[in-house]
N, C-alpha and C positions, 0 to 999 in steps of 0.2 A: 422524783426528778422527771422533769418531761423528756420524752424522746420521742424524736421525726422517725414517724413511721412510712418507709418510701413504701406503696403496693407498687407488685413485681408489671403490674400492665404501667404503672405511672414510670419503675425504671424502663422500660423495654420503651418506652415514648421517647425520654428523655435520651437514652440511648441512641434511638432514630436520628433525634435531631441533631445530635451533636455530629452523628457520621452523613447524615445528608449536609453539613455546612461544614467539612471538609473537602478543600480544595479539591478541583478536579485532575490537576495537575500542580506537583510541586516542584520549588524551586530553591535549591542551597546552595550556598558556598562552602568549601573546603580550600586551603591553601589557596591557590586562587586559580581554582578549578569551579564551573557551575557544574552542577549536578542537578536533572530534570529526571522528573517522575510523573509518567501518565497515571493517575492516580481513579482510575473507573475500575479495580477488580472485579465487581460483580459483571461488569459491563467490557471484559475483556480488554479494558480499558479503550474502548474506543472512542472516535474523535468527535466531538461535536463544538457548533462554532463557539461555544465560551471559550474551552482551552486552546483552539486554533488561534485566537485573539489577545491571547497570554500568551503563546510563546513566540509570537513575530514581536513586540517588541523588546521579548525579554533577551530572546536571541541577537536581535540587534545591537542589545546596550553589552551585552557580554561578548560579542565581536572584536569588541574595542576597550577591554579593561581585563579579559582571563585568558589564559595558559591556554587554557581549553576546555568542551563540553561533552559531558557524558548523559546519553537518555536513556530509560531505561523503564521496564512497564512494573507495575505494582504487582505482587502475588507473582508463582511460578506458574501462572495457563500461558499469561500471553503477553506478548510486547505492546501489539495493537493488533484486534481483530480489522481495522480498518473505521471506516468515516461514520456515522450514525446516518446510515439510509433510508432513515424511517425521514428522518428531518430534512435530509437531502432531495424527498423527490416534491417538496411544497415550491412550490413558482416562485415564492419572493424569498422563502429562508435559505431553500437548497441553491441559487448564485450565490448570494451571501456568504454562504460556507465554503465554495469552493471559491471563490474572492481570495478569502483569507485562506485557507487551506493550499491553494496553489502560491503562496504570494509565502509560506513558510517552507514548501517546495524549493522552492526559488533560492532563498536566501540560504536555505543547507547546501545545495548547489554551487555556490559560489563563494563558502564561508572563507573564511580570511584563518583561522584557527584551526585546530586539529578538533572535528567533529567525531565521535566514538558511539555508536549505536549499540546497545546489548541487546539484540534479538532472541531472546530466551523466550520459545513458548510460539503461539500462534501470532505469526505475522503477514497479517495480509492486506490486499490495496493499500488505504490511507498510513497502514501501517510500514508500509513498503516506501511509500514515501517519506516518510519521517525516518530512514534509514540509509535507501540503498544511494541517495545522491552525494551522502556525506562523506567522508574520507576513509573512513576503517567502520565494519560491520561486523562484529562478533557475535558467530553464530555457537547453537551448543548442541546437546544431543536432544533436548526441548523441543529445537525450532522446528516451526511448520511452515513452509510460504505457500501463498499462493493468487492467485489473481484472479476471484471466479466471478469478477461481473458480467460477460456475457450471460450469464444465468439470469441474473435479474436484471437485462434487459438495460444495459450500461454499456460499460467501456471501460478498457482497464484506463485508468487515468492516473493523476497525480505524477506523470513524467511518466509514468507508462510505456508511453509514444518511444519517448527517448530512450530510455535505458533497455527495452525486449526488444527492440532492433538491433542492441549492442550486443545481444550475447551469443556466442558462437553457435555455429551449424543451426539455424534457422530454431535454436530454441524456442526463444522470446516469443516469434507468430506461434509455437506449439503451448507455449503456459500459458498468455494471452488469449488464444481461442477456446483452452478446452478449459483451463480451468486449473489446470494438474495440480497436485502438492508436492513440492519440496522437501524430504527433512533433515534436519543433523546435517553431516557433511556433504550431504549432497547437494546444500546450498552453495558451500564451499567452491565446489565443482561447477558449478554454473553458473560461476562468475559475480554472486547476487549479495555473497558475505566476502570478507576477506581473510578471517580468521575463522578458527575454530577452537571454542574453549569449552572444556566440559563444566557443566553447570556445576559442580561444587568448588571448582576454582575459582566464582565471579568473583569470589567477596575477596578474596585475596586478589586477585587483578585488578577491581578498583580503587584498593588503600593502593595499591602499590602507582593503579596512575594518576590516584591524586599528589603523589610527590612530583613526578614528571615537571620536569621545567624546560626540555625543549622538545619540537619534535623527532628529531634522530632517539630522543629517551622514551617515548611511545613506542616509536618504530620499534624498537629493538626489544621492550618489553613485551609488547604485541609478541612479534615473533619469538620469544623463547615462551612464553605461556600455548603456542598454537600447534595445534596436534595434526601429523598427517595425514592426507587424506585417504579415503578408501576408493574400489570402484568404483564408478558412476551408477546408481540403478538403474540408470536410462541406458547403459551403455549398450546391451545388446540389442536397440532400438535405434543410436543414434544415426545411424547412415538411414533407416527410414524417416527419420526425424527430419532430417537434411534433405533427403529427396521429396519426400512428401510434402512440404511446409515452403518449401522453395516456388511451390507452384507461383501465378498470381492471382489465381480465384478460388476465393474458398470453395467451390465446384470442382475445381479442380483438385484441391487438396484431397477433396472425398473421394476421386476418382483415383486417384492414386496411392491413396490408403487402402482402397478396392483391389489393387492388383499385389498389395503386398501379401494379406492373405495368412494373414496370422492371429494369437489372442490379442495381442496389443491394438492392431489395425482395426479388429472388429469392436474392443472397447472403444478405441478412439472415434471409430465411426457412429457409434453407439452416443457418444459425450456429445458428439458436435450436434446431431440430431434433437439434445436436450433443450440447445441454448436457442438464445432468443435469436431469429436467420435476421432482421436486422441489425443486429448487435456484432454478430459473426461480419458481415458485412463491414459494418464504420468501424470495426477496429481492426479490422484488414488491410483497409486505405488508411486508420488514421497511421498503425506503426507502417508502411510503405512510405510513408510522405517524413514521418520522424525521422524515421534512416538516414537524412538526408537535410534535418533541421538540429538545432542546438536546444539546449534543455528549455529557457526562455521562450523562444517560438513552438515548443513543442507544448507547454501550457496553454500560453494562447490560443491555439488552433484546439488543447482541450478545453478551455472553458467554454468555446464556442459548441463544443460537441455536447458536452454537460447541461450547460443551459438550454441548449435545443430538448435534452434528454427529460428537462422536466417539462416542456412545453409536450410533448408527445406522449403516446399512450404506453408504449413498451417499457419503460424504466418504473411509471407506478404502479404497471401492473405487473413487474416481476415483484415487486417489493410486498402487494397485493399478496400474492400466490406464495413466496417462499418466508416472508418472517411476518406478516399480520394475521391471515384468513389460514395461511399454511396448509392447506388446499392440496399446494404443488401440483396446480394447472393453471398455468397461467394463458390466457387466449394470445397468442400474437396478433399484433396486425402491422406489416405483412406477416399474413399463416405461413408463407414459405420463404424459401431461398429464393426459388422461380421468380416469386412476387417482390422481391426488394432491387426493384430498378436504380438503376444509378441517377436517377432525380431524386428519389427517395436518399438515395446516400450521401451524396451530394448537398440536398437541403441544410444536413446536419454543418457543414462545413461554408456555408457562407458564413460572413461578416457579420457581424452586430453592428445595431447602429454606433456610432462612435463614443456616448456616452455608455454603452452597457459594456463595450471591450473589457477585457481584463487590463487594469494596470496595473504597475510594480509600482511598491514603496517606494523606490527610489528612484521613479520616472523624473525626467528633466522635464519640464512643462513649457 
């Protein structure tokens, strides 16, 4: 009798292909709940514009037909490490992505339904987005946040602007600038999740809110699934946190991190010194100017800064230095703080011409 003999390089091919033409992100239904899975495990699940393009209008059409939606990242590392920055800092792909990218921003923002993030694992930038605008953020002893684009010569974006100006005792300018990490409950505490559930209870907490049929039946699930909080690890910091960060120039920040005088103040003076001094700079002004705008405008004024971001040399030469050549020397230009005049900062925040603006899906024309 004949028999197909597979050789083991002919399965490990076939094998390839069938997991490379798995979806990047999936999409279920349950009772009539959607269920979303960033589906990149090797890749921390992070965002690139295919799946940012899938889930605005998937999210749209489930706005208007389910209960509610649950996202949640593939594998236990990560929710989302954030946006794919390799592809973000190209002149014509990286708008594009932040097009779409902000424009799903947007719509978590103002969802009409009860949006439920499961933050289990490393959540950071693009990933922060796809999370913290939404209604309820459940965080677990996994999570990691963090916002470290000043490093490679960015900006915390994706509502960035918006939501670190929102969070108490001048946090937001302290994660924003230096970078910090978050984890477990001390996401909780800063305002960034709403819950707290230990990662072996997920799978029981989401059978139980795909039953949910109104919102007061999440709520209240939510809350008996959520665990108290602990102290804050920032907490014997946070009055310097508050004093320090409240400056209005990052000059200043340094100078008064100077006079605290302790291990935290010299690591921290230590972090800021790493990042890019234009970066430190325009996301200085840009959450100063959020403070003070609504989530919508607060995209805008970022895509403005994003797009500048790839037009200039700072953003592809962090990306240069920290995830291609990995070096980890990136050259500034400007080399310093001294040297990042407010023309310079400023540039980042003028206007686009009219056609390159970001628009909303749902602009009135």
């Amino acid at each position: 009798m004949f028999k197909l003999r597979i050789l083991p390089q002919t399965a490990s091919l076939i094998k390839r292909t069938m997991s490379s033409q798995e979806a990047d992100v999936l999409f279920e239904t349950i009772n009539n709940a959607g269920i979303i899975t960033l589906n990149r495990p090797k890749a921390l699940n992070s965002l690139n514009t295919s799946m940012v393009s899938k889930l605005l209008p998937q999210l749209r059409e489930w706005e208007n037909s389910k209960n509610l939606v649950i996202i949640k990242g593939a594998g236990d590392k990560a929710f989302c490490a954030g946006g794919d920055v390799k592809l973000a800092i190209d002149r014509v792909e990286g708008p594009k992505f932040f097009h779409t990218e902000y424009n799903v921003n947007y719509l978590i923002g103002k969802y009409k339904i009860p949006y439920i993030a499961i933050i289990n694992g490393i959540t950071m930038g693009g990933g922060l987005g796809m999370s913290v605008h939404g209604r309820y953020r459940v965080a677990t002893e996994k999570t990691m946040i963090a916002m470290p684009e000043t490093k490679i010569g960015l900006f915390p974006d994706v509502g960035g602007s918006y939501f670190l100006p929102r969070l108490q005792v001048n946090l937001g300018l302290y994660l924003g600038l230096t970078g910090d990490r978050l984890k477990g409950k001390d996401v909780v505490k800063a305002g960034i999740a709403t819950h707290f559930v230990s990662s072996k209870r997920l799978y029981e907490l989401e059978k139980l809110l795909l039953r949910c049929t109104s919102e007061m039946e999440i709520h209240s699930l939510l809350n008996k699934f959520n665990e108290p909080p602990e102290e804050f690890s920032l907490a014997p910091n946070i009055k310097h946190i508050n004093y320090c960060f409240a400056a209005s120039t990052v000059e200043e920040i340094i100078e008064r991190l100077e006079k605290v005088q302790n291990e935290w103040s010299v690591k921290t003076i230590k972090t800021l010194h790493q990042m890019c001094p234009g970066s430190l700079k325009i996301t200085m002004r840009a959450l100063q100017r959020g403070a003070q705008l609504d989530l919508p405008q607060c995209l805008k004024m970022e895509y403005r800064l994003a797009c500048r971001a790839t037009e200039n040399h700072d953003f592809p030469e962090g990306v240069r230095a920290l995830l291609v050549d990995k070096d980890n020397n990136p050259q500034w230009k400007p080399k310093t703080l001294a040297e990042v005049d407010d023309d310079y900062v400023e540039s980042y925040f003028k206007k686009l011409p009219e056609d390159r603006e970001l628009k909303f899906f749902d602009a009135k024309l």
